[in-house]
C-alpha positions in Angstrom: -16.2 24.1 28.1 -19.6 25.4 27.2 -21.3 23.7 24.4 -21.4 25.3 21.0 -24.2 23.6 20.1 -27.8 24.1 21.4 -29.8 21.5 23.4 -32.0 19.9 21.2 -33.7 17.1 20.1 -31.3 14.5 18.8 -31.0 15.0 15.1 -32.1 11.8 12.9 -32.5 10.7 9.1 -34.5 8.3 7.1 -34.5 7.5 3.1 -36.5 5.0 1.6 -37.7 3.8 4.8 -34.5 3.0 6.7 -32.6 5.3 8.9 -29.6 6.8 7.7 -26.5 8.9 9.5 -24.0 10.9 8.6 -20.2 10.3 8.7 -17.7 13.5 9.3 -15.0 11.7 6.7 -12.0 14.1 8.3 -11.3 16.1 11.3 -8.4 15.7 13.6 -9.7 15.3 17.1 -6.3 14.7 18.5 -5.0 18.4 18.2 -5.6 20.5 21.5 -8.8 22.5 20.9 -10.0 19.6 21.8 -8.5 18.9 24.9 -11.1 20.4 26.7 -13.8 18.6 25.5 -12.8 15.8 23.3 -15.7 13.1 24.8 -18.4 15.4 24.7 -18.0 17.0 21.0 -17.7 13.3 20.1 -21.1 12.3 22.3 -22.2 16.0 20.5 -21.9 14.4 17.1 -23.8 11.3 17.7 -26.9 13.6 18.8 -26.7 15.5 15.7 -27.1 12.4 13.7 -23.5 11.0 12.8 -22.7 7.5 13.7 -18.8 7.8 12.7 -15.9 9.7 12.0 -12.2 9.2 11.0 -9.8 11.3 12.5 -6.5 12.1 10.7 -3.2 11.7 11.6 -0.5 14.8 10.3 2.9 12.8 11.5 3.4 10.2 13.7 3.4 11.3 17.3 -0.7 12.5 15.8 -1.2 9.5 13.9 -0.3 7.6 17.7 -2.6 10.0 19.7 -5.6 9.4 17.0 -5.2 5.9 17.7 -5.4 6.2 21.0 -9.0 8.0 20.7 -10.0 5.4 18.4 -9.4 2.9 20.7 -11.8 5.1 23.3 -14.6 5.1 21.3 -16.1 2.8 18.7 -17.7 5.5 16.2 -13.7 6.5 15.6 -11.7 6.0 12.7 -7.8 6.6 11.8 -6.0 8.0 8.3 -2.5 7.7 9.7 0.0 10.0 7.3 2.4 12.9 7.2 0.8 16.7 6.7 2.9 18.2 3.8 3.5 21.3 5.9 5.7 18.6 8.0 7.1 17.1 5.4 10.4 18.4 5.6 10.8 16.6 9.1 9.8 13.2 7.4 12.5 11.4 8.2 12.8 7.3 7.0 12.5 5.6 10.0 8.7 8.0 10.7 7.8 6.6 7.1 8.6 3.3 8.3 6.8 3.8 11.7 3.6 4.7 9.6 3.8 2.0 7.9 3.6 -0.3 10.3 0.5 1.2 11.8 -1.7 0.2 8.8 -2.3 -2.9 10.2 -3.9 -1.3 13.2 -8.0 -2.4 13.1 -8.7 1.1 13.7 -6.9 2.4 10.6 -8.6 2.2 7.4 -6.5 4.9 5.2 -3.1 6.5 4.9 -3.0 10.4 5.1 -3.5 13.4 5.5 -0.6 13.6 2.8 -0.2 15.6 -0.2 1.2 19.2 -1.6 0.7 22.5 -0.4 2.2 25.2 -2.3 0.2 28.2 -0.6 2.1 27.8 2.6 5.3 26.5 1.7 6.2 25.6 5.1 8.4 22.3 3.7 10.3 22.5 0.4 8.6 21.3 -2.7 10.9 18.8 -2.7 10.5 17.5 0.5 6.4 17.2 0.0 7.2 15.4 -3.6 8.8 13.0 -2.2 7.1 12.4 0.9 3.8 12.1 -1.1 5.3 9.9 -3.6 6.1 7.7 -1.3 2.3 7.4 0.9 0.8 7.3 -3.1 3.0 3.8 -3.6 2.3 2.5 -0.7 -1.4 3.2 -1.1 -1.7 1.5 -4.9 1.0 -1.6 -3.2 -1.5 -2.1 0.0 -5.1 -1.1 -1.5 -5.4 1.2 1.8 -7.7 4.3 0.3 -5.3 7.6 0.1 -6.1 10.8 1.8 -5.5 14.0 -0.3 -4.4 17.6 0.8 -3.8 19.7 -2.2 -3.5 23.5 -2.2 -2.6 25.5 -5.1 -0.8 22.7 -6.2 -3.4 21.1 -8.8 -1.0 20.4 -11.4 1.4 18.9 -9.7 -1.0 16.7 -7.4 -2.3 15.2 -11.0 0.9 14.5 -12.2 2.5 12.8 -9.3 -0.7 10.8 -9.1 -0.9 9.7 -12.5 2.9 8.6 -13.0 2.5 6.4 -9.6 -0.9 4.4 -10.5 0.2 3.6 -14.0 -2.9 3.6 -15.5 -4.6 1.8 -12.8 -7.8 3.2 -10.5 -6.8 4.9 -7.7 -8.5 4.7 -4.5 -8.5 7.7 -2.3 -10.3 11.0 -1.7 -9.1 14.3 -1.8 -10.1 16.0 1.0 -11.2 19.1 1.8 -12.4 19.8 -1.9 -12.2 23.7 -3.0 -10.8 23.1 -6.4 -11.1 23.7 -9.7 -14.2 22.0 -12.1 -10.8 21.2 -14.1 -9.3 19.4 -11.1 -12.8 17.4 -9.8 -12.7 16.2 -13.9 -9.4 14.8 -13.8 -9.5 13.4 -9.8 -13.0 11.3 -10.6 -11.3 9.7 -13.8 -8.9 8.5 -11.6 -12.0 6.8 -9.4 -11.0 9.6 -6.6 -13.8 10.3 -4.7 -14.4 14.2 -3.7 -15.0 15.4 0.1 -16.9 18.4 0.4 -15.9 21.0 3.5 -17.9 23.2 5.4 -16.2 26.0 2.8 -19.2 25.4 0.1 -21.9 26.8 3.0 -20.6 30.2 2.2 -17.6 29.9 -1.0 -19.7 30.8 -3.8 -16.9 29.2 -6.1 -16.8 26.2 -4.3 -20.7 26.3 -4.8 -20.9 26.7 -8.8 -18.5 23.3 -9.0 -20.3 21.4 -6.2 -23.5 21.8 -8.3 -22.2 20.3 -10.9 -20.5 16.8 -9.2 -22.3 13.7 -8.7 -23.5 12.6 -5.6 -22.6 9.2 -5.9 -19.0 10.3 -5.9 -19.0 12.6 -2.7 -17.8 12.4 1.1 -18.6 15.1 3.3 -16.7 16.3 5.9 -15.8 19.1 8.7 -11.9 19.4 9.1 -11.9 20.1 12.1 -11.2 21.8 14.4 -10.7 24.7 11.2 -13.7 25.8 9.1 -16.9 26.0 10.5 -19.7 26.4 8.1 -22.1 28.6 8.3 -24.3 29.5 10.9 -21.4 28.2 12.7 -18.3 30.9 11.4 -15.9 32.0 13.6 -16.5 28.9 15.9 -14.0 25.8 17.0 -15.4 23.6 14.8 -16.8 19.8 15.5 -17.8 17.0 13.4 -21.9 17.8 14.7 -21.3 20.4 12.6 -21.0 18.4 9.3 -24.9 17.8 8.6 -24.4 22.1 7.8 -22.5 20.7 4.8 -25.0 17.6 3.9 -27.7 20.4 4.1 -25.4 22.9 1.5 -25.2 19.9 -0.9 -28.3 19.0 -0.9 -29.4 22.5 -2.0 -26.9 23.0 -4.5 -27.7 19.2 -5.8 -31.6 19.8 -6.0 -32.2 16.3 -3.5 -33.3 16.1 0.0 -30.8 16.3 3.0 -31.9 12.8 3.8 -30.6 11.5 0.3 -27.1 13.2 0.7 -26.9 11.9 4.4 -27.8 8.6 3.0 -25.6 8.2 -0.4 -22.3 10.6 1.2 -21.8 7.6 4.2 -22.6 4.8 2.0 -19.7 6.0 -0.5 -17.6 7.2 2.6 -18.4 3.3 4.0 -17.3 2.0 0.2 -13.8 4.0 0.2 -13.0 2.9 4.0 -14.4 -0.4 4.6 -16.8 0.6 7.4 -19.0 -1.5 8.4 -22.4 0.1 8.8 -23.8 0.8 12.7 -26.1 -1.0 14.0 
């Protein structure tokens, strides 16, 4: 496959006189439009300045193949989980099966899990129950908890509130587009917030982002969905996440360096990375 990207000088970052990288938080580099070129969007991300990604399982048979990459490269990372568009096929013994996988030293968070009521592709049921059951084991094993929520804001708040008890939560919701309302209520739980290539061109997603504080933020590309600008309309690849640094930056006033800087060391905090040498 062609690249997407330009040849170019390798990108690199340095804040108060040490050098910094980024980390793409969540993409899923074990779905096929990457087939073609898995190693060298990976090897593409490194020269555009990230040192190390976590790739996210949606089910089992992905969490197993995320794994696998993991184990190929040393910059990789795993979120093992169940999608809530899959929740429906959930059964016990896949539950179990992902369980099992935490203590994988690739793995250093449960998900993607969570509620989608946009799509509706399992019952609301189904994605209750299944998420109910990755929160607990998140607040039983400390593992950090990966969010997807989609027009599902109240629902995602209550399950999470009756299931930590009172207690800090920790976990991310992924994929932020939200509400100012639902950013309020995730960071009192001690969420943190990952911002998508979305705020490079969602003006709503914009006037929240502006307001959110740094110290609390992850950045990330999903992909292969949702290139940021310039990159629209594109496969997207986790190179493609300093587009997103540089759109928070802007929208927070500080340098790109600052947000490449404080986003990995809170995405290091929530995962346990260590940093790269």
């Amino acid at each position: 496959m062609e690249s997407p990207i330009s040849e170019s000088t390798p990108l690199s970052f340095e804040y108060e006189g040490k050098s910094v990288s980024l980390i793409d938080s969540h993409l899923h580099l074990d779905m096929e439009p990457f087939d073609a070129d898995r190693d060298e969007a990976i090897a593409r991300a490194a020269d555009g300045g990230v040192s190390q990604m976590i790739t996210i399982g949606c089910g089992l048979a992905s969490s197993h193949r995320a794994i696998a990459i993991a184990e190929a490269h040393q910059n990789v990372f795993v979120a093992v989980g169940v999608h809530p568009h899959s929740a429906a096929e959930a059964t016990e013994e896949e539950l179990e099966g992902l369980e099992g996988l935490l203590s994988h030293p690739k793995v250093v968070g449960i998900g993607e899990v969570g509620l989608d009521f946009f799509y509706m592709n399992s019952p609301k049921e189904d994605q209750l129950r299944v998420f109910r059951h990755f929160a607990r084991l998140s607040m039983r094993t400390g593992m950090p908890l990966v969010i997807h929520t989609r027009d599902a804001e109240e629902e995602t708040i209550e399950l999470l509130e009756e299931v930590r008890e009172g207690k800090p939560f920790c976990g991310v919701i992924h994929c932020f587009s939200g509400s100012a309302n639902l950013a309020e209520r995730c960071l009192e739980m001690g969420f943190y917030l990952s911002i998508p290539g979305i705020v490079t061109f969602s003006k709503s997603l914009k006037r929240v982002v502006k307001k959110l504080p740094l110290d609390r933020l992850l950045v990330e590309t999903d992909a292969p969905f949702l290139a940021p600008k310039p990159h629209r309309g594109k496969r997207n690849e986790p190179a493609f996440v300093v587009e997103t640094a540089r759109a928070v930056a802007k929208l927070l006033g500080v340098s790109l360096e600052e947000v490449v800087a404080k986003t990995s060391e809170n995405t290091r905090a929530l995962f346990g990375l260590r940093e790269e040498s």
